[in-house]
One Martini backbone bead per residue (centre of mass of N, CA, C, O) as a GRO file, in nm:
protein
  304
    1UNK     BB    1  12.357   7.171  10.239
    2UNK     BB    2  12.251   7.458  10.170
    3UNK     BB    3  12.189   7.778  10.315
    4UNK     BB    4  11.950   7.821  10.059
    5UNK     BB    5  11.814   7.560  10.187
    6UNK     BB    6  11.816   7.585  10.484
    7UNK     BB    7  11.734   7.952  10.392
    8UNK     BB    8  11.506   8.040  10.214
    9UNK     BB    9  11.430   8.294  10.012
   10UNK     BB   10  11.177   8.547   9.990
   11UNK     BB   11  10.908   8.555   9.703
   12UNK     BB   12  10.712   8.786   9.562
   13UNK     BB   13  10.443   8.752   9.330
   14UNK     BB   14  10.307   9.040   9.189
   15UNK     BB   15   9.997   9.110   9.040
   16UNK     BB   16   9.870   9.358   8.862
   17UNK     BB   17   9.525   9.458   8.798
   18UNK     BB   18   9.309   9.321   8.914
   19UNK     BB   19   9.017   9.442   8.709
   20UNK     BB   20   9.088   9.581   8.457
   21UNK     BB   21   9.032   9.338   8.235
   22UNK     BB   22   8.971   9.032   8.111
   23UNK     BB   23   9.213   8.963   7.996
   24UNK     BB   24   9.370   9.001   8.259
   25UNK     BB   25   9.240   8.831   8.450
   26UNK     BB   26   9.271   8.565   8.271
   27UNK     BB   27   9.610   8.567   8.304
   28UNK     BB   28   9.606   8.570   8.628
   29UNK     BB   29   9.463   8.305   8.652
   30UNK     BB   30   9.625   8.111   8.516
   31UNK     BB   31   9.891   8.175   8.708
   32UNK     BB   32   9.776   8.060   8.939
   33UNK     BB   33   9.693   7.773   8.835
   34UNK     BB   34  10.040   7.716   8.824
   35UNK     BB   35  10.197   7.848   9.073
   36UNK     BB   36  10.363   8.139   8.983
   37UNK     BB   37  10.223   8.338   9.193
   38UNK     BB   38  10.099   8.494   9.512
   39UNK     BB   39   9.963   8.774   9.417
   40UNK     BB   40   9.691   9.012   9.358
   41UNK     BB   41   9.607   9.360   9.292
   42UNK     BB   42   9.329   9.525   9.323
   43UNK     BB   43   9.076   9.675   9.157
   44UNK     BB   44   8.778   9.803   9.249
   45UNK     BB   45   8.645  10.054   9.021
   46UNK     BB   46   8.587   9.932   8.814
   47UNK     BB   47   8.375   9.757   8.549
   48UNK     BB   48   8.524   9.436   8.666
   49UNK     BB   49   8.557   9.390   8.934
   50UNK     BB   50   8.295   9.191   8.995
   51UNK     BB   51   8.347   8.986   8.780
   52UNK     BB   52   8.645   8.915   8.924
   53UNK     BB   53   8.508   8.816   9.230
   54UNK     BB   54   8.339   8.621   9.055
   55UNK     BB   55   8.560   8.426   8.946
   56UNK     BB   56   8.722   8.366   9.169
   57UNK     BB   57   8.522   8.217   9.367
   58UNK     BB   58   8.449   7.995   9.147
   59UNK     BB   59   8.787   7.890   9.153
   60UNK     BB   60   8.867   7.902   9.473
   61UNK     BB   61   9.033   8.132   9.545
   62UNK     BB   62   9.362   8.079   9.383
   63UNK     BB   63   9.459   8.383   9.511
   64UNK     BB   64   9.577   8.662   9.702
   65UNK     BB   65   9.470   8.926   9.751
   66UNK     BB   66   9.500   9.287   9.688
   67UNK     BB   67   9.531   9.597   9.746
   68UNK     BB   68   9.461   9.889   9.461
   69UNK     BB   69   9.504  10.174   9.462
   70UNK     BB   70   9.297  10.447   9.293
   71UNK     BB   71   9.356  10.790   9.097
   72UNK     BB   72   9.348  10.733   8.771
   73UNK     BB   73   9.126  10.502   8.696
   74UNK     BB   74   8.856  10.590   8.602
   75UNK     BB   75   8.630  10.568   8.857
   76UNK     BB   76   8.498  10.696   9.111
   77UNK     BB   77   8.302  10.597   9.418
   78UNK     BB   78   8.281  10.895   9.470
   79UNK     BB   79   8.135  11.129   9.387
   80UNK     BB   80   8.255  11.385   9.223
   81UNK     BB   81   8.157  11.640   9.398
   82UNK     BB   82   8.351  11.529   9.640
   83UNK     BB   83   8.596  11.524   9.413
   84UNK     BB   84   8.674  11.744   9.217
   85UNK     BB   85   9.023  11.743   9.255
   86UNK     BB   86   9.037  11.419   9.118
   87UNK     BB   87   8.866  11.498   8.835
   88UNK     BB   88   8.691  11.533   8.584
   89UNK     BB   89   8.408  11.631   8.390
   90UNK     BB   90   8.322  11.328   8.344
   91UNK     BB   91   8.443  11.175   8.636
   92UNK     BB   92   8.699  11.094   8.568
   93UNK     BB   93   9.007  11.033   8.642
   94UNK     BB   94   9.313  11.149   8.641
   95UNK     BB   95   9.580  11.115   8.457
   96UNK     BB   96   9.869  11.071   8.531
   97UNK     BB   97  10.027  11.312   8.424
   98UNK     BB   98   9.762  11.503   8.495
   99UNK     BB   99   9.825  11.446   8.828
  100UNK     BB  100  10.112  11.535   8.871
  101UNK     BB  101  10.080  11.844   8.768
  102UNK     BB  102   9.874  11.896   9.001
  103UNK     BB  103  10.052  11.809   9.217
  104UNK     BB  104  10.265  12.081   9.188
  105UNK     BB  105   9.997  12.266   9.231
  106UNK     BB  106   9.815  12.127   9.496
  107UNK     BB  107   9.525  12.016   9.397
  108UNK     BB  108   9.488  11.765   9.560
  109UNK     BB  109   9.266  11.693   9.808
  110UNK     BB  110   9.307  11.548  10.100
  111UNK     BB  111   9.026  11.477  10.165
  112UNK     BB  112   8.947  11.345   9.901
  113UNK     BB  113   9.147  11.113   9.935
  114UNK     BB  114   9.036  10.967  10.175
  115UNK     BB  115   8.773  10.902  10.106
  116UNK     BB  116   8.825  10.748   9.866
  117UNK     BB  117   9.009  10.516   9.997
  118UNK     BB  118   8.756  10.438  10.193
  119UNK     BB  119   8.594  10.326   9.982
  120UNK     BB  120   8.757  10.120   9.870
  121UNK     BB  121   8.867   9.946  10.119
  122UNK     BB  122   8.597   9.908  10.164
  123UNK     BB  123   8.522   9.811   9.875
  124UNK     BB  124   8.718   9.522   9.966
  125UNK     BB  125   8.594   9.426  10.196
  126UNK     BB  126   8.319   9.333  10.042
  127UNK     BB  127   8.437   9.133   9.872
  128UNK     BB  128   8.633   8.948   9.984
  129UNK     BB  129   8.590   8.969  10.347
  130UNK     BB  130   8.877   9.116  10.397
  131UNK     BB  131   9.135   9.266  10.469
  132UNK     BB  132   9.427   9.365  10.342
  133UNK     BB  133   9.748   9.178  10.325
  134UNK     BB  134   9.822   9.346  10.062
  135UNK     BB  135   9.971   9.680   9.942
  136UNK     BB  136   9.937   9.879   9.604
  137UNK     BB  137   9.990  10.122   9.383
  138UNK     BB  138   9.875  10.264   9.160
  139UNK     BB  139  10.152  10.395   9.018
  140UNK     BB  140  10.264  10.453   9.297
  141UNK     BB  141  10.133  10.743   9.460
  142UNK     BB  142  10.227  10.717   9.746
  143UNK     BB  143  10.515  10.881   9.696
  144UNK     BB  144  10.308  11.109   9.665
  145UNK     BB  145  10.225  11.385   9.844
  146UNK     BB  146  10.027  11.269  10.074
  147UNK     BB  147   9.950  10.965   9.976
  148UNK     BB  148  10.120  10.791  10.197
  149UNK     BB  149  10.026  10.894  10.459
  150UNK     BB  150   9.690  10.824  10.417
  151UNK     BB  151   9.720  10.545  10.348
  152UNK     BB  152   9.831  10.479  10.672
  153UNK     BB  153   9.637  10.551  10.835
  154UNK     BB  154   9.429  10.382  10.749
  155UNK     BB  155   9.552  10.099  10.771
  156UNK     BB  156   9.631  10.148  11.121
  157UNK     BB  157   9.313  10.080  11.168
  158UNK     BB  158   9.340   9.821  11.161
  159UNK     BB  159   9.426   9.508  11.328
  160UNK     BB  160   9.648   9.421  11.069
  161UNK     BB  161   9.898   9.490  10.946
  162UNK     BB  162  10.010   9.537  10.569
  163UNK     BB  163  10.181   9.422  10.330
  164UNK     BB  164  10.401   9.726  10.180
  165UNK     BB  165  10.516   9.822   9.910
  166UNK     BB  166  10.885   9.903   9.878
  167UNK     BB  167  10.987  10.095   9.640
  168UNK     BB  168  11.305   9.921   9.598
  169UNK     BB  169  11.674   9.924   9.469
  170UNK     BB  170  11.975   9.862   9.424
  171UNK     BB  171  12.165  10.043   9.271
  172UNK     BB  172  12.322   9.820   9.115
  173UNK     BB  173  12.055   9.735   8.954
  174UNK     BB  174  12.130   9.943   8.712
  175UNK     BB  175  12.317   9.735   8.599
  176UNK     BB  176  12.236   9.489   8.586
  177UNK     BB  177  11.942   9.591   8.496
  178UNK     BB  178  11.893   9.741   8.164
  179UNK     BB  179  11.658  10.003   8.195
  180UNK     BB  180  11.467  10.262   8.271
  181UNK     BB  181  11.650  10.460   8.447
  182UNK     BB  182  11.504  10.735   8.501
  183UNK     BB  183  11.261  10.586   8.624
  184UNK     BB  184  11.434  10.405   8.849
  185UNK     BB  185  11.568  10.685   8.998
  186UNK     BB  186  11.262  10.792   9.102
  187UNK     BB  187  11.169  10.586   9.254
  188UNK     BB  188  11.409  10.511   9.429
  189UNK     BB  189  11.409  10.782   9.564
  190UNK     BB  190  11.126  10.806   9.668
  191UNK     BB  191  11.074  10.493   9.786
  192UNK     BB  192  11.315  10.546  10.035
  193UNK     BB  193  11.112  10.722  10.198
  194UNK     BB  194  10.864  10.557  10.224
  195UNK     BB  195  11.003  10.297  10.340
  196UNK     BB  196  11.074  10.461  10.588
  197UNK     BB  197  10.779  10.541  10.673
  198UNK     BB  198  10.666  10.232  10.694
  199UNK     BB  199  10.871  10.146  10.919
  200UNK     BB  200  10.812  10.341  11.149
  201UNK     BB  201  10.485  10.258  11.126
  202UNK     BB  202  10.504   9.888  11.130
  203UNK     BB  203  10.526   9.807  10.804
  204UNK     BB  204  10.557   9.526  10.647
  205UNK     BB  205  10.800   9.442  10.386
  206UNK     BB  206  11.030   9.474  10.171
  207UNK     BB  207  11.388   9.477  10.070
  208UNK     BB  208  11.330   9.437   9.746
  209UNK     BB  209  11.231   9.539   9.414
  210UNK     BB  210  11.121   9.368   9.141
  211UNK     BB  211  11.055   9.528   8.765
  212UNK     BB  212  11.107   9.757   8.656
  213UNK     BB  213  10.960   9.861   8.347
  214UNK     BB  214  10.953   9.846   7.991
  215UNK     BB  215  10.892   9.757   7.675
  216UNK     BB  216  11.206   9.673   7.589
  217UNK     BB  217  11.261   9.493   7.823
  218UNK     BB  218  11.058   9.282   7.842
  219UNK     BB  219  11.119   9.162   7.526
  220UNK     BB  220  11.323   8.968   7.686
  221UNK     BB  221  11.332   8.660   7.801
  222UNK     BB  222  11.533   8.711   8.055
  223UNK     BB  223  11.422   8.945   8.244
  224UNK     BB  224  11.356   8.769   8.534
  225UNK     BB  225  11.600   8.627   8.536
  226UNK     BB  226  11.802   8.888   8.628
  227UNK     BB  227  11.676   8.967   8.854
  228UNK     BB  228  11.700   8.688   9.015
  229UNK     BB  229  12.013   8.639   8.977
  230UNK     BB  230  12.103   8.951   9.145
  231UNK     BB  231  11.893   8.985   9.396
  232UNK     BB  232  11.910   9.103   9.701
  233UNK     BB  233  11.811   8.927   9.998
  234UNK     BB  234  11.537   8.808  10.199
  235UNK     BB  235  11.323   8.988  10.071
  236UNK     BB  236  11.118   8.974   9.763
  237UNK     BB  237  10.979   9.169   9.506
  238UNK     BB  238  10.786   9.086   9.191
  239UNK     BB  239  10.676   9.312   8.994
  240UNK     BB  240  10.369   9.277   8.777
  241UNK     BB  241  10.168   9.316   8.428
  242UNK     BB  242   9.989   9.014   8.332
  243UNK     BB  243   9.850   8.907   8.013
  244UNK     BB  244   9.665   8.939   7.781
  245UNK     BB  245   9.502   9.058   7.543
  246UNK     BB  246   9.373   9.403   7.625
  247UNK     BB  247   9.160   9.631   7.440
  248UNK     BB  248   9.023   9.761   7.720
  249UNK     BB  249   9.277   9.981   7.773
  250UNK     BB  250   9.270  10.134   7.616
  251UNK     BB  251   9.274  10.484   7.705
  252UNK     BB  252   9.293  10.361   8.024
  253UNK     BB  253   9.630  10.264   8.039
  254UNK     BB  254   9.706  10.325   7.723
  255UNK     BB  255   9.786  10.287   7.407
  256UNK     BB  256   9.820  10.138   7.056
  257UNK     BB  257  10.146  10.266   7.064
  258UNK     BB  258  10.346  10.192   7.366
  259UNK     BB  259  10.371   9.880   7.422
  260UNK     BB  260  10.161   9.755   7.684
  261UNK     BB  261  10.034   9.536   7.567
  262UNK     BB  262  10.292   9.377   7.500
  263UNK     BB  263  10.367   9.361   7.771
  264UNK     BB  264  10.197   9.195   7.930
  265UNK     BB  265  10.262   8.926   7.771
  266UNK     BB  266  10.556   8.888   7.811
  267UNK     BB  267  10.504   8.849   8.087
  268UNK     BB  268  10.296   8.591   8.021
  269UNK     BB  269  10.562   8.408   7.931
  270UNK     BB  270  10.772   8.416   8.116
  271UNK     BB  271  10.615   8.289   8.343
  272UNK     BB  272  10.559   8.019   8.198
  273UNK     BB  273  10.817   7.949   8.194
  274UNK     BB  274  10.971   7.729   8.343
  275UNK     BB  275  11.248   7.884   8.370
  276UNK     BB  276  11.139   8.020   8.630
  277UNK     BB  277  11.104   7.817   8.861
  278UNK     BB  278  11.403   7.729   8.827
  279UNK     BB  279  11.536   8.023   8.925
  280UNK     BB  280  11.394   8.060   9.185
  281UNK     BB  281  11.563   7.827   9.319
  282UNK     BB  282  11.871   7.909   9.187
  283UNK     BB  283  11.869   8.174   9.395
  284UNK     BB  284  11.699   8.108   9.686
  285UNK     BB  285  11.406   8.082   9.628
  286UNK     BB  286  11.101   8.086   9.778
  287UNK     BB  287  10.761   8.091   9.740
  288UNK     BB  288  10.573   8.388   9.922
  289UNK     BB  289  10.294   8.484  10.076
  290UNK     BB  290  10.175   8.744  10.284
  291UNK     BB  291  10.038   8.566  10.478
  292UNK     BB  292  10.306   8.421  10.562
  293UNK     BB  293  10.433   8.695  10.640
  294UNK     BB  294  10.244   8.752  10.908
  295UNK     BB  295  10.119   8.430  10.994
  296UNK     BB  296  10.298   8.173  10.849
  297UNK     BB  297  10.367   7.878  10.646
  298UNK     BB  298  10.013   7.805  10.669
  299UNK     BB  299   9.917   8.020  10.556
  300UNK     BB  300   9.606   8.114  10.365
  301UNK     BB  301   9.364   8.154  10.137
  302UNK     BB  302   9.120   8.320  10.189
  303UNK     BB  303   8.758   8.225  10.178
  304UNK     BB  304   8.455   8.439  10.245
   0.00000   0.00000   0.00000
């Protein structure tokens, strides 16, 4: 027996966005009901937030949950009036690109940053019905100060830190899997100082991610299985973005021309494919929920 079958590396499938759209949500739970997946990140603040847990709940909870911050997307929980340094006229947060911008320039308020994640992460234990065992920020924005300061301050008054997903990967990665380089020099660059401030205040996460790309890599058919056959670790977390195809998206999450669209497809392509969980297992990977890694290999998905 090889010693990756006698101390399997554990590997965390993470579907971001569950609660984002209707066909995006009916793609993550079939990759669920494959066990396929090991967890989903939710959006509390969608229009479709409520309507995605209890559907949740209808199928018995197939798969385990993580909150998923946002300040880009659609409306914030807290009133437009109470932070206004976050909201557009129309009370939608800034997206991120204009989220950015505003922040280069100091403009949004650690105040109203903290209000908002505390209405969230409350709205995520009502809905849920406990703390999340594992959080990851919509669209990286922990990686930009102060919001992954506050995130931490929040989660840590938890009873039990949650696992924390962190952006880095080793520079060797950007030459084996070939694409989005600037994307992924900057993410991981700014990444590996977050990553380290998770570790210093004793949260536990990933030691390499993997996935960040464009629609380009994604269109490739063996785009995660080049992942994970190259990928270094005893803990990896392959982040995804998979669903069917959904056009309550444009505008909110994309354009109708930007390609996000069909990546998100292709995501959900390749991970049904059979051959994934074929190389999951020939790189020496067990699929691995952060409550197993928090709480031990029996630990299973709460639904309360």
């Amino acid at each position: 027996m090889t010693d990756s079958a006698k101390n399997p590396r554990k590997l965390l499938v993470i579907a971001d966005d569950y609660g984002i759209g209707f066909n995006t949500t009916t793609g993550i739970l079939q990759l669920a009901a494959r066990g396929v997946i090991t967890g989903s990140a939710f959006l509390v603040n969608t229009g479709d937030a409520a309507e995605s847990i209890q559907r949740w709940r209808r199928l018995g909870c197939p798969v385990e949950l993580g909150w998923h911050p946002n300040l880009t997307l659609d409306a914030p929980i807290a009133p437009a009036s109470q932070i206004p340094s976050l909201v557009q006229p129309d009370g939608q947060f800034w997206p991120l690109g204009q989220f950015l911008k505003r922040w280069m320039l100091g403009k949004p308020d650690p105040a109203e940053i903290e209000l908002e994640l505390k209405l969230q992460l409350r709205r995520f234990i009502d809905f849920v019905g406990h703390p999340p065992t594992f959080v990851n920020f919509h669209q990286h924005l922990a990686l930009f100060k102060p919001v992954g300061e506050i995130l931490l301050s929040l989660l840590s008054e938890l009873r039990v830190r949650p696992y924390v997903r962190r952006v880095q990967e080793p520079w060797s990665m950007l030459w084996k899997v070939r694409g989005a380089w600037i994307k992924r020099f900057a993410l991981n660059k700014l990444g590996r100082a977050t990553a380290a401030m998770q570790v210093r205040h004793g949260f536990p996460g990933n030691d390499w991610l993997a996935g960040i790309s464009n629609p380009g890599m994604i269109a490739h058919p063996h785009f995660f299985l080049n992942w994970l056959r190259t990928m270094p670790g005893d803990v990896v977390e392959l982040m995804c973005h998979p669903g069917l195809h959904d056009p309550t998206l444009v505008g909110r999450d994309c354009t109708a021309d930007d390609g996000m669209l069909g990546q998100r497809v292709n995501e959900m392509r390749w991970l049904l494919d059979p051959t994934f969980l074929d190389v999951v297992a020939e790189a020496g990977f067990r699929l691995t929920t952060a409550s197993q890694l928090l709480f031990g290999e029996l630990a299973q998905v709460r639904c309360s």
